[in-house]
Steps between C-alpha positions, in 0.01 A plus 500: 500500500571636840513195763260522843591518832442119557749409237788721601391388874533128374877508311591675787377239766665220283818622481489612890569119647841360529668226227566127549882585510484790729307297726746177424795727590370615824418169631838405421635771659307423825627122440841594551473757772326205676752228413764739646296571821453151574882361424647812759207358766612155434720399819854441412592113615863666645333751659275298703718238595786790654175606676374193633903452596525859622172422727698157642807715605270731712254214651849338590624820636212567663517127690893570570390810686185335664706224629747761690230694619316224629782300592302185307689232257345581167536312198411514094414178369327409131167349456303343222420838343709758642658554856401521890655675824543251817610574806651206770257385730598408857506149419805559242196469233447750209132663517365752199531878645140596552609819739648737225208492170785665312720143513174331433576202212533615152379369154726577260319705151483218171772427378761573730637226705772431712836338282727489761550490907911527587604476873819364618280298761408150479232354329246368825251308141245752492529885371748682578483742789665850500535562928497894554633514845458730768835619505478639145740209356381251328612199220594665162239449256407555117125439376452535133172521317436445199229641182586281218854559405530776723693503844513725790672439808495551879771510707663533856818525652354367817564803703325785286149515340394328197558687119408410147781408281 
């Protein structure tokens, strides 16, 4: 009995979809893919803390050379969630630098926090300052942050700029 049209029409339109497993296998395919995507956008922790330190180094270099060019007493001091620029007012006071927005006070990104101020001067009770003065020489310093267990650290001589160790 020869078959019709509509029969050889149907078979074929049954058999033209895809399987459970071919489907299964491509949305495991596109699982992965995405799973590898997503951990190579994923911020490394060491990578963000060196650039949050490399970004200290430059604001401080940036103050060292502000201070010479101005010929203003400019300081780095800590605060409750990051770190400030001052500058010494007449009176011998320290006032917030509102004259450069780049030296503006800073929030550091979660997470990262400030382990460690070293500076051979004395402790005066509150935070520690770091005085860039407008000679170019300043105090030796070291600031290390910290993301978790990692470490990165600022440093200075005291008479050239500030670099990541």
């Amino acid at each position: 009995m020869p078959t019709s049209i509509t029969d050889r029409a149907r078979r074929r339109a049954a058999g033209a979809g895809f399987t459970l497993v071919e489907v299964l296998v491509v949305v495991v395919i596109i699982a992965v893919l995405v799973a590898l995507v997503s951990v190579k956008l994923a911020p490394d922790a060491r990578q963000g803390l060196r650039e949050e330190a490399l970004r200290l180094a430059a604001l401080l270099a940036h103050a060292r050379d502000e201070a010479i060019t101005t010929g203003a007493t400019l300081a780095w001091q800590r605060t409750e969630g990051g770190y400030r620029f001052v500058q010494r007012a007449p009176d011998r006071t320290w006032a917030a630098v509102d004259r450069e927005p780049s030296l503006r006070p800073r929030e550091l990104p979660a997470g990262v926090g400030i382990a460690a101020i070293e500076t051979p001067a004395a402790s005066t009770g509150g935070p520690p300052l770091i005085v860039l003065a407008p000679s170019g020489l300043s105090e030796p310093f070291r600031i290390t942050l910290a993301l978790g267990e990692h470490r990165a650290r600022v440093r200075s001589d005291g008479a050239s700029a500030a670099v990541v160790e």
